[in-house]
Structure formats: C-alpha cells, structure tokens
C-alpha positions as CSV (number, residue, x, y, z in Angstrom):
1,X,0.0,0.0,0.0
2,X,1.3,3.0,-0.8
3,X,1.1,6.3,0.0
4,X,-1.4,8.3,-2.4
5,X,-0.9,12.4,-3.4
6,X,-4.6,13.2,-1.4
7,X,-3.5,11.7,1.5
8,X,0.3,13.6,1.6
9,X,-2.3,16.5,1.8
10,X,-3.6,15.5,4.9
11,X,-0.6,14.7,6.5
12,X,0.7,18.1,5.2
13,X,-2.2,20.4,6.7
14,X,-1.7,18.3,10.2
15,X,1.7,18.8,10.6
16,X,1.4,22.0,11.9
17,X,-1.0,20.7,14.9
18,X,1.2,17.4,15.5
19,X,3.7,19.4,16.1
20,X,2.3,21.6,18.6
21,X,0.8,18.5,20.0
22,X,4.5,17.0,20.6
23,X,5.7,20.1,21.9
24,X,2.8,20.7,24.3
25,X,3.6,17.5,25.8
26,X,7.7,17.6,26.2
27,X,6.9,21.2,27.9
28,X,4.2,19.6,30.3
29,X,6.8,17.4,31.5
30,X,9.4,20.4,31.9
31,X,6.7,22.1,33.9
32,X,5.8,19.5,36.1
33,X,9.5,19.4,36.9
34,X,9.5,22.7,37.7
35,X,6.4,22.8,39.7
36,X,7.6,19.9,41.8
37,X,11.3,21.5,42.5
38,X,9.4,24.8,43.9
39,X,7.1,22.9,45.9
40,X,10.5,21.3,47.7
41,X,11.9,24.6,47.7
42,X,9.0,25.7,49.3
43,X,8.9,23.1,52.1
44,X,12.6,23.6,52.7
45,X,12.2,26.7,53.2
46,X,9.3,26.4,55.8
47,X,11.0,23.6,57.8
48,X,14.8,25.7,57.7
49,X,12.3,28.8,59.4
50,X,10.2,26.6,61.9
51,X,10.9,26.8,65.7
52,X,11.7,22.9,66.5
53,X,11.0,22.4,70.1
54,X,14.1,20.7,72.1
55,X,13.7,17.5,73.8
56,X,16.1,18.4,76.6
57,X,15.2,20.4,79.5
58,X,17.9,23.4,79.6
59,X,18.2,26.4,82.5
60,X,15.3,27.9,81.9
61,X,13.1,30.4,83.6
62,X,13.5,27.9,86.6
63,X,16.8,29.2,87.1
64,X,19.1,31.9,88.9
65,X,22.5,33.4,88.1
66,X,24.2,34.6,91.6
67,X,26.9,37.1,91.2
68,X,29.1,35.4,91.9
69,X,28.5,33.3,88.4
70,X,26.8,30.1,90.1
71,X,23.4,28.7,89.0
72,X,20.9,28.4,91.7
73,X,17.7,26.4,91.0
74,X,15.0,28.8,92.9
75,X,12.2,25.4,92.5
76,X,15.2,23.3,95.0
77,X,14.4,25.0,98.4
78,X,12.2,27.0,99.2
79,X,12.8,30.6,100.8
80,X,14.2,31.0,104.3
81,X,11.1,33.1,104.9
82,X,8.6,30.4,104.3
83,X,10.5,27.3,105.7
84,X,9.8,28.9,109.5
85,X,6.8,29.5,109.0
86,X,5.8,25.4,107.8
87,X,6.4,23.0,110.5
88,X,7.4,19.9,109.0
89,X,6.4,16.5,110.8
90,X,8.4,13.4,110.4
91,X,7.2,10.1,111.0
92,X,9.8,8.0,112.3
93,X,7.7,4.8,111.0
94,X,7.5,6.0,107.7
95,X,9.0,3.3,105.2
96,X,9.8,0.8,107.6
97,X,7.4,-1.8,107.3
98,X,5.8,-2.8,103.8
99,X,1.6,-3.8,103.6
100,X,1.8,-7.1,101.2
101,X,-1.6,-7.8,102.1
102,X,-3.2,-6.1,99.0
C-alpha cells in the first residue's frame, strides 16, 4: 500500500497541529519538573524557618544566676522566709514496714 498524493495532503495540513501536540507535551513534563522542584523549595524553606521544640530540659526560667556566676535552682528549696513559718512532721515509722496484704 502506498502512500497516495490526497493523502500527503492531509498529512501536510496536520503537521502543523502534531507538532504543537509534541511540543505541548515535552513542555508539560518540563513544567511539572519545575512545579515539583518549587514545591520542595518551598517546604525547605518552611522547615529551615520553623521553631523545632528541644527534647532536653535546659536552664530555663527555673533558674538563677548569683553574682558570683553560680546557678541556683529557685524550685530546690524554698525561701528561708517560708521554711519557718511550715512546721514539717516526720514520722519516724514512715518506710519501715511494707503492707503485702493487698
């Protein structure tokens, strides 16, 4: 079968459209490329600005530089002031026997 002058014709008046056809689809891919490496970009940049929250417990608030450039933890003992005002009661039994009947 071979190819007749009617249907060169056809193929000539596509040509045009194929071609825009191909190059519509190598650009989609080009732009989906593109669209994907700013979306990363994007989320880089959002995690390299966000406030991670430390696991460890540093000196915080809780505690007090002296003068003399020693840390004091306010939350260890309480003030002079309001230890002689509490009177503490000890009970001289108090963890010396264990209850092991339920």
């Amino acid at each position: 079968m071979s190819v007749q002058p009617i249907d060169l014709q056809n193929l000539f008046l596509r040509l045009d459209q194929v071609g825009r056809e191909q190059a519509a689809q190598q650009e989609a891919a080009l732009h989906q490329q593109q669209v994907t490496a700013s979306e990363i970009e994007h989320k880089t940049l959002q995690q390299e600005h966000k406030i991670n929250r430390s696991s460890e417990a540093d000196e915080g608030p809780t505690s007090v530089k002296d003068d003399d450039g020693s840390h004091n933890r306010q939350d260890q003992s309480p003030p002079e002031e309001q230890q002689d005002d509490q009177e503490i009661i000890h009970d001289p039994e108090l963890g010396k026997h264990i209850d092991i009947s339920g």
